[in-house]
ZARO-395797 format. One line per 3 residues: their letters; for each residue x, y, z of N, C-alpha, C. Coordinates in Angstrom, 1 decimal. Layout:
<recs>
A> X,Y,Z,X,Y,Z,X,Y,Z ~ ...
</recs>
This chain:
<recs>
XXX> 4.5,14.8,6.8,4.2,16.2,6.5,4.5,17.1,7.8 ~ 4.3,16.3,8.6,4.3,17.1,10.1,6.3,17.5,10.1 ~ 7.2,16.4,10.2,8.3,16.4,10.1,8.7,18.1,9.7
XXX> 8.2,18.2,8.1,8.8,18.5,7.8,8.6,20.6,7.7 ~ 6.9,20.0,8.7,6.4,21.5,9.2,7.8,21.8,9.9 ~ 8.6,20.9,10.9,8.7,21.3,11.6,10.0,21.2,11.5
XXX> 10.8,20.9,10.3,12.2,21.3,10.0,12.5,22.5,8.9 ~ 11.0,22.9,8.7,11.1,24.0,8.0,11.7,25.4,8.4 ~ 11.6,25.5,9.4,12.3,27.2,10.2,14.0,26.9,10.4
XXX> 14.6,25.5,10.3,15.7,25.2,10.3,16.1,25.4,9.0 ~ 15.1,24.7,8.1,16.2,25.0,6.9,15.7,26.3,6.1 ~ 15.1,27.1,6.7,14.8,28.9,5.9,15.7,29.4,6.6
XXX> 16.3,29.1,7.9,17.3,29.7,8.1,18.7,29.9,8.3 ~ 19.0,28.1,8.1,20.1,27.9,8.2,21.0,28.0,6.5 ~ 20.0,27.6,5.5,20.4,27.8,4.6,21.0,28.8,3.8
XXX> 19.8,30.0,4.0,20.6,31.3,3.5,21.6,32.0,4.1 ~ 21.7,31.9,5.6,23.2,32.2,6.6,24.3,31.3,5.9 ~ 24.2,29.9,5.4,25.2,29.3,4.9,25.3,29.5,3.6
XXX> 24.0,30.1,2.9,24.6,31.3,1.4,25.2,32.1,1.3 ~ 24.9,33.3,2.1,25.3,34.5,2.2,26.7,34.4,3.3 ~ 27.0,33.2,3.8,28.5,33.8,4.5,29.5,32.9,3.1
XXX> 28.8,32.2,3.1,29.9,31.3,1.5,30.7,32.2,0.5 ~ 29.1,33.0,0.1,29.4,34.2,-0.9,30.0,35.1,-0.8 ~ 29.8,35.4,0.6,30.9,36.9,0.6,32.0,36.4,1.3
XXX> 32.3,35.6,1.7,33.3,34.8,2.2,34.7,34.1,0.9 ~ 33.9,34.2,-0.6,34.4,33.9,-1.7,35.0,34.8,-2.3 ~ 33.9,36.0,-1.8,34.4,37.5,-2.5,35.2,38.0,-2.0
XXX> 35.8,37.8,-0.8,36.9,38.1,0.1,38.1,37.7,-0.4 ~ 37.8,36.2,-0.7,39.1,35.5,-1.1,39.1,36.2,-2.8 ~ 38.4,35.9,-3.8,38.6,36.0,-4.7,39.1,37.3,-4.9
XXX> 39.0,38.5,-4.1,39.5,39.7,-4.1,38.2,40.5,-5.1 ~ 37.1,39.7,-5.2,35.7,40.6,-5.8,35.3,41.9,-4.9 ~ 35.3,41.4,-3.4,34.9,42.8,-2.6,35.9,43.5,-2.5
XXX> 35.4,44.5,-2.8,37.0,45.9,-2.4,37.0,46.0,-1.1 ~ 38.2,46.0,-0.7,39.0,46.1,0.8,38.9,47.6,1.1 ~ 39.2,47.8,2.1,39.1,49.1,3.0,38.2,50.0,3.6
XXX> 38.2,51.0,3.7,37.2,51.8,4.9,36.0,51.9,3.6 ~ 34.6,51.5,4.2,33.5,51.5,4.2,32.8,53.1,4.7 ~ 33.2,52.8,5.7,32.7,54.1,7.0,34.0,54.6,7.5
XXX> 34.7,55.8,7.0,36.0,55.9,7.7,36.1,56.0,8.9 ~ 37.3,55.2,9.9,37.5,55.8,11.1,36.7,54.9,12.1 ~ 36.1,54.1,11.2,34.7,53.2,12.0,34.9,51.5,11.3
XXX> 34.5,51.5,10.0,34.3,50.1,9.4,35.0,49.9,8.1 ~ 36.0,48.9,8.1,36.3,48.5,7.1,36.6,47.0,6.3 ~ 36.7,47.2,4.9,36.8,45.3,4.8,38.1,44.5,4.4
XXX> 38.7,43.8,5.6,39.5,43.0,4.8,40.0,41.7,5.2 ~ 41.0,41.3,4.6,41.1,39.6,4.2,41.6,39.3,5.4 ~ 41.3,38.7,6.9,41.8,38.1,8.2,41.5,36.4,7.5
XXX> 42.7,35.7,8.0,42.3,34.0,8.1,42.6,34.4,9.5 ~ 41.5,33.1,10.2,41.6,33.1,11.6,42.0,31.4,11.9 ~ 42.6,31.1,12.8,43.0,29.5,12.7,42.4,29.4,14.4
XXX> 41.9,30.5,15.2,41.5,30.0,16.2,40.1,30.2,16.5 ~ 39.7,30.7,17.8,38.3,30.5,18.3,38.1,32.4,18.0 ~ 37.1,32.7,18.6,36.4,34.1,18.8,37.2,34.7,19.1
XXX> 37.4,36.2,18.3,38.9,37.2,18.8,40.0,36.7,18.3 ~ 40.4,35.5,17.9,41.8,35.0,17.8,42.4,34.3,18.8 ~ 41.2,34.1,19.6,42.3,33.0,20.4,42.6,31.8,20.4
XXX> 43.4,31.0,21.3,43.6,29.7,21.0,44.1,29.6,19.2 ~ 45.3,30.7,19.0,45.3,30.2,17.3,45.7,28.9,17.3 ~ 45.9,28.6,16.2,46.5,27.3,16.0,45.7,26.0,15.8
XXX> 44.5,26.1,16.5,43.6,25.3,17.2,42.5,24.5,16.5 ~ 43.2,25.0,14.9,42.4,24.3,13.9,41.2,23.5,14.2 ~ 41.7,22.2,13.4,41.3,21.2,13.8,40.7,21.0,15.0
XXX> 40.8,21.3,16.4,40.2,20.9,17.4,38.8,21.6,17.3 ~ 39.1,22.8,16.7,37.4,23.7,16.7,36.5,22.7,15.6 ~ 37.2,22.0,14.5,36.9,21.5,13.9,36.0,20.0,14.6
XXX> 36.3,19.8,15.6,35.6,18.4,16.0,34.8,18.9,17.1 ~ 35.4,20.1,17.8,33.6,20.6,18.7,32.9,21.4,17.7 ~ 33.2,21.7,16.6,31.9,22.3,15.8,30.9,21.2,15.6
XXX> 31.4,19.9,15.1,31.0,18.9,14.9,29.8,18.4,16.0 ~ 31.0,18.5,16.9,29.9,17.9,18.6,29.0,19.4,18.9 ~ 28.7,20.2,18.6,28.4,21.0,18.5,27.1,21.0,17.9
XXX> 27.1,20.5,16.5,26.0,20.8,15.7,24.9,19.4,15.9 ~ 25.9,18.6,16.6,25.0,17.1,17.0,24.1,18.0,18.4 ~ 24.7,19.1,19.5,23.6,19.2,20.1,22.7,20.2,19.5
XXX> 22.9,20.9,18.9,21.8,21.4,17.9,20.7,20.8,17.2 ~ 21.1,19.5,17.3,19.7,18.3,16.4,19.0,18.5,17.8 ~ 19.9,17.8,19.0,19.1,17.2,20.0,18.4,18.8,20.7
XXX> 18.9,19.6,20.5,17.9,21.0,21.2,17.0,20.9,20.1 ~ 17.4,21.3,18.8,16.3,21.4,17.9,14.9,20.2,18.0 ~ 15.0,19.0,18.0,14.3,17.9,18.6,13.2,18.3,20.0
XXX> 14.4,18.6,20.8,13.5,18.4,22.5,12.4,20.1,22.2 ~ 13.2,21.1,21.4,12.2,21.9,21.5,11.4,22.3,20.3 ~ 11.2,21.4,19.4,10.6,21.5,18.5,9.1,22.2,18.2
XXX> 8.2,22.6,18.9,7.5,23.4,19.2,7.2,24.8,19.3 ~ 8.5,25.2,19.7,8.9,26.8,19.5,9.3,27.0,18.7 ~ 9.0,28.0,18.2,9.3,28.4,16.3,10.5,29.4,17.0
XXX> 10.3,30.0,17.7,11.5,30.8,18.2,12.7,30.0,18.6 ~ 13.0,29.1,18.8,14.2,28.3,19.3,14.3,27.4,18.1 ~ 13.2,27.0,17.1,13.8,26.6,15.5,14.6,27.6,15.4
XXX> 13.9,29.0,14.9,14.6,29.5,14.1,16.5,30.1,15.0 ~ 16.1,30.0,16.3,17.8,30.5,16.6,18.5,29.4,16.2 ~ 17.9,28.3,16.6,19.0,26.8,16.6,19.2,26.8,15.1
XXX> 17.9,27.4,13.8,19.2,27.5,12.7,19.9,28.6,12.1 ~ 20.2,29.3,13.2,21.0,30.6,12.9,22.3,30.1,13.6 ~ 22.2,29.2,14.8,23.2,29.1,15.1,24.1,28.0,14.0
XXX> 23.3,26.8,13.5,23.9,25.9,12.7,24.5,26.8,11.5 ~ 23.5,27.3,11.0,24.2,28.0,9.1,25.6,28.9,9.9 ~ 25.5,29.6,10.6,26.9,30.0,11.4,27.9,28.7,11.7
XXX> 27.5,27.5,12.4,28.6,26.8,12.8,29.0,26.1,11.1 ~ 28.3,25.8,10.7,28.3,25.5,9.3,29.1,26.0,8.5 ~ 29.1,27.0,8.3,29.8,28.2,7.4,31.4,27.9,8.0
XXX> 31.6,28.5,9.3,33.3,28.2,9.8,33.4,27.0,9.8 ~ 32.9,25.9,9.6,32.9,24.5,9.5,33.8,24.4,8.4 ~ 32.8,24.7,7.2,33.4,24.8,5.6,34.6,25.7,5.5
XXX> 34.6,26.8,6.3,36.2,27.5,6.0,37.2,26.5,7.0 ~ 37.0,26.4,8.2,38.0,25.2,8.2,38.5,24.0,8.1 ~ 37.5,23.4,7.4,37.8,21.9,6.5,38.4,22.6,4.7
XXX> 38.1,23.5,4.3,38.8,23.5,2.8,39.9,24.7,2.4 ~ 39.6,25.6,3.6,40.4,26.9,3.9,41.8,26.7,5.0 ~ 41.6,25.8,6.0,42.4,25.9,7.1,42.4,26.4,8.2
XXX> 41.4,28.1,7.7,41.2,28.9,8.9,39.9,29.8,8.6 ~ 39.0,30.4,9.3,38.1,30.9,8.8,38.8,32.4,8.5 ~ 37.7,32.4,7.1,37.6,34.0,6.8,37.2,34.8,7.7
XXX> 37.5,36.1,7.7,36.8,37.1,8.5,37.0,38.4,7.9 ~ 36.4,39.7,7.8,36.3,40.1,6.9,35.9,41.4,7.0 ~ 34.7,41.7,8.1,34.1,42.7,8.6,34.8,43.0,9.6
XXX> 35.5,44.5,9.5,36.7,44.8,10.5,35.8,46.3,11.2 ~ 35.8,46.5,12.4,35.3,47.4,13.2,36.5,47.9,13.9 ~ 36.6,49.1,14.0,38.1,49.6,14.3,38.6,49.4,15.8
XXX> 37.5,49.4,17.2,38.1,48.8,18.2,37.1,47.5,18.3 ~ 37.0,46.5,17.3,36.3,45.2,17.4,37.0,44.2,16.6 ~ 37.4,43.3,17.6,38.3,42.4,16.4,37.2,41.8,15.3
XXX> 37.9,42.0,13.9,37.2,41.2,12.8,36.3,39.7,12.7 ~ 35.1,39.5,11.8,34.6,38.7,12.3,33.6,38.8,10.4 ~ 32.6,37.8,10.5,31.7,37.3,9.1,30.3,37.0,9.6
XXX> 29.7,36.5,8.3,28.2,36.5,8.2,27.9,35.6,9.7 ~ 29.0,34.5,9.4,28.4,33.4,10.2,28.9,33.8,11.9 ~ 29.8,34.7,11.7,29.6,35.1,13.2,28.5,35.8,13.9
XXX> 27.9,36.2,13.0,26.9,37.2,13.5,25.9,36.7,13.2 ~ 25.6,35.4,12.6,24.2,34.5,12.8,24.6,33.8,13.8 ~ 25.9,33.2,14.4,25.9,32.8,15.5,25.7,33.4,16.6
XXX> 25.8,34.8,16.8,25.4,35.6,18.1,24.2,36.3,17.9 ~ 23.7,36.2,16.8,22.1,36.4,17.0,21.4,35.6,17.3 ~ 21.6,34.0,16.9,20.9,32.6,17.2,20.8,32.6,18.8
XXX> 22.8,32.6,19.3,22.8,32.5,20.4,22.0,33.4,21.5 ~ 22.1,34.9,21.3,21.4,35.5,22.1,19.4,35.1,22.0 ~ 18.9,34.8,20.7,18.0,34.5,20.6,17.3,33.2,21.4
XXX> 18.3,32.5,21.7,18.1,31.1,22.2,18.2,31.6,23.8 ~ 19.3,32.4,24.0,19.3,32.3,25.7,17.9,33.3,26.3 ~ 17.4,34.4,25.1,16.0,35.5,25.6,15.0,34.1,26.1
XXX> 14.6,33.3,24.6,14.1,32.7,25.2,14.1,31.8,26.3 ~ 15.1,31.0,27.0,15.2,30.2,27.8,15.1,31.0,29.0 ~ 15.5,32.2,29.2,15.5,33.2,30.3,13.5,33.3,30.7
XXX> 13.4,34.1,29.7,11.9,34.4,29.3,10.6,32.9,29.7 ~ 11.1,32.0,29.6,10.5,30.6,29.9,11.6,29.4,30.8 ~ 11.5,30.1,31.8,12.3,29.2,32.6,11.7,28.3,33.0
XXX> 10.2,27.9,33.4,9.4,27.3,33.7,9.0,26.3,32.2 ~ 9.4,26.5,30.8,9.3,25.8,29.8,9.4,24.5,29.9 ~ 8.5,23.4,29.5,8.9,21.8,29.6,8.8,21.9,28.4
XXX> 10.4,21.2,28.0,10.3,20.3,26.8,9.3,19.5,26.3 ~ 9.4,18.9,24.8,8.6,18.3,24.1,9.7,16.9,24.8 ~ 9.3,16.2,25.3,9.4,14.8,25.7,8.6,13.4,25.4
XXX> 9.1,12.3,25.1,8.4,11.3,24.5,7.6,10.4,25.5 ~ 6.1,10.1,25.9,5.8,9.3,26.8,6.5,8.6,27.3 ~ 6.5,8.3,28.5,7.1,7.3,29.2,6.6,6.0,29.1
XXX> 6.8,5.1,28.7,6.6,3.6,29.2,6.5,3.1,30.9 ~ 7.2,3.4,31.6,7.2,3.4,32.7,5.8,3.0,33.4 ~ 5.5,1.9,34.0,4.0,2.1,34.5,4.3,2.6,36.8
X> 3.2,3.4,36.7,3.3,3.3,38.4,2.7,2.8,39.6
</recs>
């Protein structure tokens, strides 16, 4: 029971980040969301594939983002693990996952991630980008904020 107190803030929030970027991420493709200015002059919506990293760089780079997302989400277990304790570092570590998650799924069945939400001097970007830099910033307040923080660590065997 305890477990699963404590994979609870992971999956309230990695789940619906990986609903809600799926969904509108489908509506993009399927051409359900209508394209263009939202907010003239400021915000509008339309169909970018991205084949590289953040901004567009490194295009091409498929696949390779595809295996650090991977190595990626394995350190996510092991942060989520060592700080299991802090309900504040659950829930960024699963803002960050339902974000790596989501461009995970657009580049294993899509090729390249959707992106969608266009800001007129901001390169385009989705749900899961912006649970990734919420997670992320959420994760570094805390670590700033508790620099003195000791991990949840497992007894030592060790005798002295």
């Amino acid at each position: 029971m305890k477990t699963l107190r404590i994979l609870l803030p992971l999956l309230w929030t990695t789940v619906p980040v990986l609903i809600v970027d799926q969904l509108t991420k489908w509506a993009v493709v399927a051409g359900v969301m209508p394209r263009g200015s939202v907010i003239p002059g400021l915000l509008q919506f339309s169909h970018i594939r991205n084949t590289g990293a953040a901004f567009g760089i490194l295009r091409g780079g498929n696949w390779g983002f595809v295996i650090i997302t991977i190595l990626a989400t394995g350190l996510i277990g092991i942060y989520y693990y060592r700080f299991r304790e802090q309900l504040w570092v659950r829930v960024a570590l699963g803002l960050l996952l339902g974000g790596a998650l989501g461009n995970l799924l657009d580049r294993i069945s899509r090729q390249a991630v959707v992106d969608f939400i266009n800001f007129r001097y901001w390169p385009a970007f989705n749900v899961a980008d912006i649970a990734i830099c919420i997670g992320a910033a959420t994760l570094a307040l805390f670590l700033f904020r508790n620099r003195q923080y000791e991990p949840v660590t497992e007894p030592s065997s060790d005798k002295d």
